[in-house]
C-alpha positions as CSV (number, residue, x, y, z in Angstrom):
1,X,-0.3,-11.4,-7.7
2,X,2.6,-13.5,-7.3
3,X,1.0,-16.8,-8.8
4,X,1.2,-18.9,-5.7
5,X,-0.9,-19.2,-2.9
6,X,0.4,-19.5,1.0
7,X,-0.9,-22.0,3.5
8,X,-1.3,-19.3,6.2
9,X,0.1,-15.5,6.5
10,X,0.3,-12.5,8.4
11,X,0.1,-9.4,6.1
12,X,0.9,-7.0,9.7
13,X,4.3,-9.4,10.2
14,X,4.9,-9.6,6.2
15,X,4.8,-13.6,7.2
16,X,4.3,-17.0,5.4
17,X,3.7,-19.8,7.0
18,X,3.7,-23.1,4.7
19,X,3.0,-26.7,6.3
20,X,5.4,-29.3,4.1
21,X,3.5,-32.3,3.6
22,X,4.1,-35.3,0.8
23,X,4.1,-32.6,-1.9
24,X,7.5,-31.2,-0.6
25,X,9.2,-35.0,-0.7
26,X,12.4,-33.8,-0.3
27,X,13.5,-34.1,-4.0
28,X,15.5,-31.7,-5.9
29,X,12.1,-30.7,-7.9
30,X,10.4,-29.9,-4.7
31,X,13.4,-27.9,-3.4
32,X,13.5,-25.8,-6.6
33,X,9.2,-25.4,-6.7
34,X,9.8,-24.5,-2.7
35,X,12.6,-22.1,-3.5
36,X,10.7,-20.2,-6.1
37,X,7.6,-19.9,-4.2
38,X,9.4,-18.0,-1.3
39,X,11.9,-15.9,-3.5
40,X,8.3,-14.9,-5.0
41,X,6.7,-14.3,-1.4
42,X,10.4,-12.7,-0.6
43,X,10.2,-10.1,-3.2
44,X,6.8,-8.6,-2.0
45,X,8.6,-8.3,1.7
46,X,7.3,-11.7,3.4
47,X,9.5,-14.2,5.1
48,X,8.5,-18.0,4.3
49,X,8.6,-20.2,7.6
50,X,8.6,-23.8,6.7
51,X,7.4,-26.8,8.9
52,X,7.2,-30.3,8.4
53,X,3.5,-31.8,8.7
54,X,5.5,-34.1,11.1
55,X,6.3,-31.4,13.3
56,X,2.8,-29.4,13.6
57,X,1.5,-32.8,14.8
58,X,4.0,-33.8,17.1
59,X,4.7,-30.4,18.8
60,X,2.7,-27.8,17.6
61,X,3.7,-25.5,20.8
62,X,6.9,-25.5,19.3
63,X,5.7,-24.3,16.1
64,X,3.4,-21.7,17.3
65,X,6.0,-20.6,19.8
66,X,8.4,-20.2,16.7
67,X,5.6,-18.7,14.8
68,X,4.5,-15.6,17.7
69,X,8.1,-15.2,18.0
70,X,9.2,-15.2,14.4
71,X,6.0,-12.1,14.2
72,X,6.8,-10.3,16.8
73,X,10.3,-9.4,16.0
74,X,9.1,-8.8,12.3
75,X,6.4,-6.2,13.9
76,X,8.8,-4.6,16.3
77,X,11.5,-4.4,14.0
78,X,9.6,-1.7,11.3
C-alpha cells in the first residue's frame, strides 16, 4: 500500500516500530529514506517509534516499557 514495509506494528495502536541497525548510519541519505518511510506510515494514521539496535540489546525493558506505553495511550486516546 504504502511501498514500505515495517519491522514490527500494531494495527489496534496505529503503531510502527522500526529497529535502526547499520542501514540507518546516521547519514543525511538515511535520515531522508527514514523520514519518508514514516511520513508514508504517518499519512495512513501510524506513529513510527524508532530504536537503535544498540538499545534493544542493551535494555530492551526500556524499549518495551516505551513500546506498552507508547500503545496504550494511542488505544485510550480514540
Amino acid at each position: 500500500m504504502l511501498g514500505f514495509i515495517a519491522d514490527f506494528v500494531c494495527h489496534e495502536a496505529r503503531l510502527i516500530v522500526e529497529i535502526d541497525g547499520w542501514q540507518h548510519d546516521g547519514t543525511a541519505a538515511g535520515r531522508s529514506q527514514d523520514t519518508r518511510r514514516d511520513e508514508a506510515f504517518a499519512t495512513a494514521d501510524f506513529l513510527t517509534l524508532r530504536f537503535e539496535n544498540e538499545l534493544v540489546a542493551g535494555d530492551l525493558d526500556a524499549v518495551l516499557g516505551k513500546v506498552r506505553a507508547v500503545a496504550r495511550s494511542r488505544i485510550e486516546g480514540r
